[in-house]
C-alpha atoms as one frame of an Amber mdcrd trajectory, in Angstrom:
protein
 -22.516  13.667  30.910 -21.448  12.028  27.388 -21.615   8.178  27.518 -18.127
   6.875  27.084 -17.668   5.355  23.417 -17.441   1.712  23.629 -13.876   0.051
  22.830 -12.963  -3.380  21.708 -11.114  -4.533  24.529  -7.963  -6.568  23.573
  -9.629 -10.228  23.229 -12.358  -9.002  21.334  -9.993  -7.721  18.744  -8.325
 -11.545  18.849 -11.519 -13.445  18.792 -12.522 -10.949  15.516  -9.047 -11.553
  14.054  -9.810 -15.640  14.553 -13.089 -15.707  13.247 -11.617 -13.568   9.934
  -8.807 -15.790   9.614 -11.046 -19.057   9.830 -13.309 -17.490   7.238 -10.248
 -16.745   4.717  -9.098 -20.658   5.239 -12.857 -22.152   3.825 -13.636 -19.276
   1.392 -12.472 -21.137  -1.908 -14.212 -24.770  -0.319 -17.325 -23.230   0.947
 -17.824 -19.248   0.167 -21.197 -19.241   1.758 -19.899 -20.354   4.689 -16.854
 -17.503   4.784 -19.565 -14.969   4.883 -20.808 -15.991   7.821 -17.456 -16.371
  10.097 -16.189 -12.653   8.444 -19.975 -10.672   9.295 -19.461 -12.841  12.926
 -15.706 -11.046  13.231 -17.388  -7.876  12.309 -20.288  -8.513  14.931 -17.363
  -9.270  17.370 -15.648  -6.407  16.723 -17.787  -3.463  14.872 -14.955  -1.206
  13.990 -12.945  -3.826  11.851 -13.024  -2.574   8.591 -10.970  -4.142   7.044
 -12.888  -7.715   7.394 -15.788  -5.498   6.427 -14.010  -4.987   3.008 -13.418
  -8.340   2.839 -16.610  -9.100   3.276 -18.041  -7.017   0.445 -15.301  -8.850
  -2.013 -16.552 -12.265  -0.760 -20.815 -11.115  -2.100 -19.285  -9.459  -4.850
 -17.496 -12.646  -6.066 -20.742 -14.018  -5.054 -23.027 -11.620  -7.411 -24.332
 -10.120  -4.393 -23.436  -6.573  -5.544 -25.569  -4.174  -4.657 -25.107  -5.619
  -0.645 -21.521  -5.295  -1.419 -21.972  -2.016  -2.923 -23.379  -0.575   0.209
 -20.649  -1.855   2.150 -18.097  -0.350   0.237 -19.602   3.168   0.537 -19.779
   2.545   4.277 -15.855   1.410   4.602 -14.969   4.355   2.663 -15.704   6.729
   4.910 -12.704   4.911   6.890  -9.641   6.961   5.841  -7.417   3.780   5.864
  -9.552   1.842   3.571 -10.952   4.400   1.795  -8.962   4.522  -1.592  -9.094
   0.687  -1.802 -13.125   0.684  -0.897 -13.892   4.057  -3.479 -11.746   1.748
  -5.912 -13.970  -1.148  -5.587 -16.980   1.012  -5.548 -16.395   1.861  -9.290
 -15.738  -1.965 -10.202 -19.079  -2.710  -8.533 -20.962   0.548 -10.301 -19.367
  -0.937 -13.395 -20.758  -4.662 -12.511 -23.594  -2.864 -12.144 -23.959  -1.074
 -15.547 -23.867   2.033 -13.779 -20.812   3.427 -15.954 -21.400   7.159 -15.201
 -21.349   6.156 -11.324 -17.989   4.641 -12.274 -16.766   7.227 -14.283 -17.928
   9.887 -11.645 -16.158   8.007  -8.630 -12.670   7.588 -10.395 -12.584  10.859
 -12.347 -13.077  12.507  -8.696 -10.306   9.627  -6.769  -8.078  10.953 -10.118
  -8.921  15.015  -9.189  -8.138  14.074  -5.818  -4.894  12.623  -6.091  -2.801
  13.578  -9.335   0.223  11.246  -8.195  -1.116   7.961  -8.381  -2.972   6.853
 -11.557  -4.934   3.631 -10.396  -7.584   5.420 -10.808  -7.202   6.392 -14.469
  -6.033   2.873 -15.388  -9.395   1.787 -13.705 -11.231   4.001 -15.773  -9.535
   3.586 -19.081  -9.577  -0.766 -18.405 -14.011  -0.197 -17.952 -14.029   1.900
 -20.991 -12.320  -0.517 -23.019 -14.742  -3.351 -21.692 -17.516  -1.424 -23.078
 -15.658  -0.775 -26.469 -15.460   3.213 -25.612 -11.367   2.832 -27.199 -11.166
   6.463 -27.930 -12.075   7.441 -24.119 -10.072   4.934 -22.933  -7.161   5.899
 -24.776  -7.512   9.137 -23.640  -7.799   8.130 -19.438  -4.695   6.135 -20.299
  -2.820   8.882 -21.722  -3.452  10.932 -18.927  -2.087   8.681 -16.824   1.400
   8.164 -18.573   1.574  12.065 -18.286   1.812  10.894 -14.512   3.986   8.452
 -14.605   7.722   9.846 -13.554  10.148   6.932 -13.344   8.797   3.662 -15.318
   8.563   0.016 -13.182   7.299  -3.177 -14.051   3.743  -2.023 -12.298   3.127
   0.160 -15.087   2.992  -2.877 -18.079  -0.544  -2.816 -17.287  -1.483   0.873
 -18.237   0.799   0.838 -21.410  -1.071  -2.797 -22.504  -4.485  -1.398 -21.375
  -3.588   1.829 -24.213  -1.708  -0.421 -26.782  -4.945  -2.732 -27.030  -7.605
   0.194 -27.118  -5.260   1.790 -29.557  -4.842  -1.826 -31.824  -8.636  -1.084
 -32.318  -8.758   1.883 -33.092  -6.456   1.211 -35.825  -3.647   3.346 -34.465
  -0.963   0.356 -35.141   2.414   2.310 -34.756   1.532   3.867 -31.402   0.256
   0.425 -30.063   3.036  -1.044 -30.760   5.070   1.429 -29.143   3.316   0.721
 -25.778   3.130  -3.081 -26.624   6.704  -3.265 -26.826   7.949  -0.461 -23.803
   4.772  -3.110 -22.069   7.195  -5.944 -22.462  10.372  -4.184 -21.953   8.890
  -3.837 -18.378   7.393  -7.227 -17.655   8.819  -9.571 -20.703   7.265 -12.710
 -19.702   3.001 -11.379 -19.008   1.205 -13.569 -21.493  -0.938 -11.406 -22.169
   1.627  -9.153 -23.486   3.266 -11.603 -25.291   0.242 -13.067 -26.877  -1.837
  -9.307 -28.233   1.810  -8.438 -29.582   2.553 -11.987 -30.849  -0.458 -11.970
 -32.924  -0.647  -8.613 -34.186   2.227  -9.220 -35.787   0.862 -12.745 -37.279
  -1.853 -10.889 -38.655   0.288  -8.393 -40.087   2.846 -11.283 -41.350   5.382
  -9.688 -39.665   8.278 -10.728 -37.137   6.668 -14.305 -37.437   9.101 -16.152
 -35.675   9.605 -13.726 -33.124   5.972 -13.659 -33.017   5.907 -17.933 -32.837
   8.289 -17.817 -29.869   6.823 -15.268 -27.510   3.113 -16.901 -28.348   4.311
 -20.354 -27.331   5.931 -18.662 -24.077   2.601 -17.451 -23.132   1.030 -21.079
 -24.035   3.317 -22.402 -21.613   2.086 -20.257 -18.720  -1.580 -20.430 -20.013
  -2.145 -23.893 -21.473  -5.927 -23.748 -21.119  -6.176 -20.411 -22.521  -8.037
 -20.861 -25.757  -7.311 -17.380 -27.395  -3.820 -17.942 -26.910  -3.728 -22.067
 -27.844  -5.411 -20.118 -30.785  -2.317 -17.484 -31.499  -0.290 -20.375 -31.696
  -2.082 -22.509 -34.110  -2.352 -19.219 -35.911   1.334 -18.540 -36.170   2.160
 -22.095 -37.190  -0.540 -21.976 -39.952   1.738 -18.917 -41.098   4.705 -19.846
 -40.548   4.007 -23.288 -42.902   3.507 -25.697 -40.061   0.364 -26.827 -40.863
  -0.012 -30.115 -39.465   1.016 -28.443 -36.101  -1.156 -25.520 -36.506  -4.084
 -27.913 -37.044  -3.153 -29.824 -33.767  -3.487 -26.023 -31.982  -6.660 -25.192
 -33.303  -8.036 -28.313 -32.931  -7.063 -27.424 -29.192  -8.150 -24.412 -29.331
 -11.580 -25.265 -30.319 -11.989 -27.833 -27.728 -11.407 -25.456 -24.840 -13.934
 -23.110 -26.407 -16.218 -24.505 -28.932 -18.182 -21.129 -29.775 -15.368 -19.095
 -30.696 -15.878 -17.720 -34.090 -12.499 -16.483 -34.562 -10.895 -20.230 -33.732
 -13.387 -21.917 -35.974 -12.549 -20.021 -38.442  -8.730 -20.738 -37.913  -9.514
 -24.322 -37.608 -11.435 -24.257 -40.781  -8.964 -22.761 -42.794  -5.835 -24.945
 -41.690  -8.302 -28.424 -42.037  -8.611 -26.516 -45.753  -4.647 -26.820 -46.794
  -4.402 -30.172 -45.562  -7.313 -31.407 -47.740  -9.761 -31.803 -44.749 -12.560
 -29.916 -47.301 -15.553 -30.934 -45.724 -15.030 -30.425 -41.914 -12.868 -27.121
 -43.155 -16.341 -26.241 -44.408 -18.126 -27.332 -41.119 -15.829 -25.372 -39.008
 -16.481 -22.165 -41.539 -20.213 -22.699 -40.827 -19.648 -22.690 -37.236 -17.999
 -19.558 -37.267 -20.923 -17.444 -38.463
């Protein structure tokens, strides 16, 4: 005679669902804490994966990652979770500086399902953090080949190819995906603010540009690169004085920014400010 398999019985399955939801009320206030409720929901109830997931975002958010690696192999084997947890596996290999493992995990999710493309975008958004453009152009444009009816969703696999493409100096087709990025989801900042200034680099569309950068201010305030785009565009544009204000901005929400000193340092230039133009050049090296 087998041994029946245990089953959570109905309270168990309530007291696991109350310790889980008192761990998601103090996670921001006290993450440390969280942990423990969510691994004493699990210990209530063994076969509740999804606070197990959980649980592995709460150590990864933590830089626990290899724990939280191990628990999203486990969770995977879980057909419900197992897409989201194989996801997150990748994200962690990446964290992790394993970017074969990552590559390897998503290439086979991609294999395995050749309708959905969260996988690809995955891929193609870690090689662009490690400045692989050309391979993440490629994931990406193996993943518009899947796309069959466009929806706002998609604005982040067409910015995700329009950006690796900017750098690789492939300007028309970027902008292309910049602006069919946009048509889709016409107030993202980020969006807004990469396509905003391009274009002020290029001196192009500059008031256009002006107005969708000080859209995505207004939802990012404390954004410095994008305080920055504006400051930019109004040192362009002729506004000086205002463009000076910006930067000045700019710089204070992210002093080591080469890129804003530099801004800063030119616009303090045309308004006669030679010396601390000179400073903020300095800086910027």
């Amino acid at each position: 005679n087998h041994p029946k398999k245990f089953r959570k019985t109905s309270s168990q399955t309530g007291i696991a669902e109350a310790l889980f939801g008192l761990s998601r009320s103090i996670q921001r206030q006290d993450p440390y804490q969280a942990i423990i409720w969510i691994q004493l929901a699990i210990f209530v109830d063994p076969e509740f994966s999804f606070a197990k997931l959980r649980l592995a975002d709460a150590l990864s958010s933590e830089n626990i990652l290899q724990s939280a690696l191990d628990i999203y192999k486990f969770v995977s084997r879980d057909p419900e979770y197992s897409w989201a947890s194989r996801l997150r596996v990748a994200k962690t290999y990446n964290f992790l500086n394993n970017l074969d493992g990552a590559a390897e995990v998503l290439n086979a999710m991609a294999r395995e399902d050749k309708n959905r493309i969260d996988a690809l975008v995955n891929l193609g958004n870690i090689y662009r953090g490690h400045q692989r453009h050309r391979d993440a152009v490629n994931v990406f444009e193996k993943a518009k080949k899947r796309v069959k009816s466009w929806e706002k969703r998609h604005w982040q696999l067409l910015y995700g190819n329009a950006a690796s493409r900017e750098r690789l100096k492939e300007w028309p087709a970027a902008e292309t995906d910049f602006l069919k990025a946009l048509e889709l989801n016409p107030k993202e900042p980020k969006i807004l603010n990469y396509l905003g200034y391009s274009w002020v680099e290029q001196r192009k569309n500059l008031k256009r540009a002006h107005k969708m950068i000080k859209d995505a201010v207004k939802q990012r305030p404390q954004a410095p690169y994008i305080v920055d785009s504006l400051g930019w565009a109004q040192y362009q544009l002729g506004d000086i004085k205002g463009a000076v204000k910006n930067l000045e901005r700019a710089v204070l929400l992210d002093p080591a920014d080469a890129t804003i000193n530099d801004h800063l340092g030119d616009a303090y230039w045309r308004v006669g400010r030679k010396l601390e133009a000179q400073y903020q050049w300095r800086r910027s090296l």
